[in-house]
Every structure is written in structure tokens, then in C-alpha cells.
C-alpha positions in Angstrom: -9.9 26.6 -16.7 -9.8 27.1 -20.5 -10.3 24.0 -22.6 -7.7 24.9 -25.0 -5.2 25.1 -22.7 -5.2 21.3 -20.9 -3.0 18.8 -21.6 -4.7 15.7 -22.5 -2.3 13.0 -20.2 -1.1 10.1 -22.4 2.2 9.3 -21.0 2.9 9.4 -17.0 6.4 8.1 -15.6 7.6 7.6 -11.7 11.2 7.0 -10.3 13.1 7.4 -7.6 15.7 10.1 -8.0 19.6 9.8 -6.5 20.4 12.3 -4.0 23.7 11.4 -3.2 26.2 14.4 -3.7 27.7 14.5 -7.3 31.1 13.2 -6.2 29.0 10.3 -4.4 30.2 11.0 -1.0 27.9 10.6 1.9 24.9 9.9 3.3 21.9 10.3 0.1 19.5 13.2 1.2 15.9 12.9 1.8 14.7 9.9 -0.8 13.1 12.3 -3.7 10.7 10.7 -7.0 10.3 12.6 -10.6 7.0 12.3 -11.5 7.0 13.1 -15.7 3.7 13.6 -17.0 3.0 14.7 -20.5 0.7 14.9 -23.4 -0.8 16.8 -25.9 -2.0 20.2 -25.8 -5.9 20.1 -25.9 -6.7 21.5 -29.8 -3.6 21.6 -30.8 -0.7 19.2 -32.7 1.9 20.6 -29.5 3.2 18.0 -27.2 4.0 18.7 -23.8 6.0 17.0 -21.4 7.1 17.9 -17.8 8.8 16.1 -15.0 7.8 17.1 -10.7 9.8 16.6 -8.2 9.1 15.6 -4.7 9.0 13.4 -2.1 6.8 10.8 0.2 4.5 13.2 1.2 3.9 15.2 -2.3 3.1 11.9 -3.6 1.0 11.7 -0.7 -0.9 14.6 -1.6 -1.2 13.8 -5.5 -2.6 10.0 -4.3 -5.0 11.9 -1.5 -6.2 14.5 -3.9 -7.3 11.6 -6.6 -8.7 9.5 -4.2 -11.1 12.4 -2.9 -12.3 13.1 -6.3 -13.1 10.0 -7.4 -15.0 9.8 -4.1 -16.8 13.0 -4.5 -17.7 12.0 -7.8 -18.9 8.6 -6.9 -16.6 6.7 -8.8 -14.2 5.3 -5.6 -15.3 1.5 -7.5 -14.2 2.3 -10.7 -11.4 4.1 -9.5 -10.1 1.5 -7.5 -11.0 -1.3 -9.8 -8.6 0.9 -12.3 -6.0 1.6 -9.7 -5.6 -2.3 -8.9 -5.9 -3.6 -12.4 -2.8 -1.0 -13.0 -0.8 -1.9 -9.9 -1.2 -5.5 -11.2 0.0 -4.7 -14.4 3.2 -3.2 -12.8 3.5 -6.9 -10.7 3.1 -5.1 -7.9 -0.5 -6.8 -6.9 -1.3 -6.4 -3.5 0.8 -3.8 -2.6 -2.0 -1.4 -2.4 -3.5 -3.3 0.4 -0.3 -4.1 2.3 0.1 0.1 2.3 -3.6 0.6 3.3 -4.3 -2.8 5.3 -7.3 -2.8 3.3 -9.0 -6.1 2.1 -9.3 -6.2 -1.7 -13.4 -6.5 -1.4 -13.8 -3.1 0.9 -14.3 -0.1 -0.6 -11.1 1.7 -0.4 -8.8 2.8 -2.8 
């Protein structure tokens, strides 16, 4: 990948999306998030910003793909020290454990 081309991430965004028909009748489809990421373009004064789409398991894959790098690069403390100090500072402390059934001193993300 060329340098000039990244995005440098300053500005990430998740929410659950409605799925409900537009005239709101009936059951709301599989539960959906938008995942809006944007930045600016690396050597350059553009901004960029773009929203995903998908569901449990794409965020799944996102979370997994993280995880295994920051393993692989043998940063899994930092990386969780980082991803608990931000779930904190969304009030949602502890939830990363009740999700994983991890204790907050192992070393799991």
C-alpha cells in the first residue's frame, strides 16, 4: 500500500441502524450498525469520510482482525489497556469482560 494514499483515522462513529420498512410496518430486519470512519488523506489537506454497513458478525470480524494484530505485534497489553480505558470512557466499563467472561487482569482483549 502506497503511503500517499491512507487515510490517517481521526474521527470513528458506531450506531445501530433502523431496519424497519419505511412505512414502519412490521417486524425490523436483521439488527444492522453504520460504522463511519474518516480522516485525512495522508499528504494531503483532503478529508475523507465513509460510513460501512453491517451486522454482528462483520463487527465481529473488524474486532477479530484488530485483536490478532495487536497480538502478532505483541502489543495485546497495550491494546487492551487502550480498548478498556475507551470502553470506560463510553460508561460502558466492564462490558468487555461480561462479552468475553474474561477477568480484567488476564490477558485478553
Amino acid at each position: 500500500m502506497h503511503a500517499a494514499s491512507i487515510v490517517l483515522l481521526a474521527r470513528t462513529n458506531v450506531c445501530e441502524v433502523d431496519t424497519r420498512p419505511a412505512d414502519a410496518v412490521g417486524e425490523p430486519m436483521e439488527t444492522m450498525f453504520a460504522l463511519a470512519l474518516g480522516g485525512r488523506v495522508n499528504r494531503s489537506p483532503d478529508e475523507v469520510d465513509i460510513t460501512f454497513v453491517t451486522n454482528t458478525d462483520g463487527m465481529a470480524a473488524l474486532v477479530t482482525e484488530l485483536c490478532a494484530v495487536a497480538y502478532r505485534s505483541g502489543l495485546q497489553k497495550e491494546f487492551s489497556a487502550d480498548v478498556r480505558r475507551r470502553m470506560a470512557d463510553l460508561g460502558v466499563k466492564g462490558a468487555l469482560d461480561d462479552m468475553t467472561g474474561a477477568q480484567p487482569d488476564e490477558d485478553t482483549v
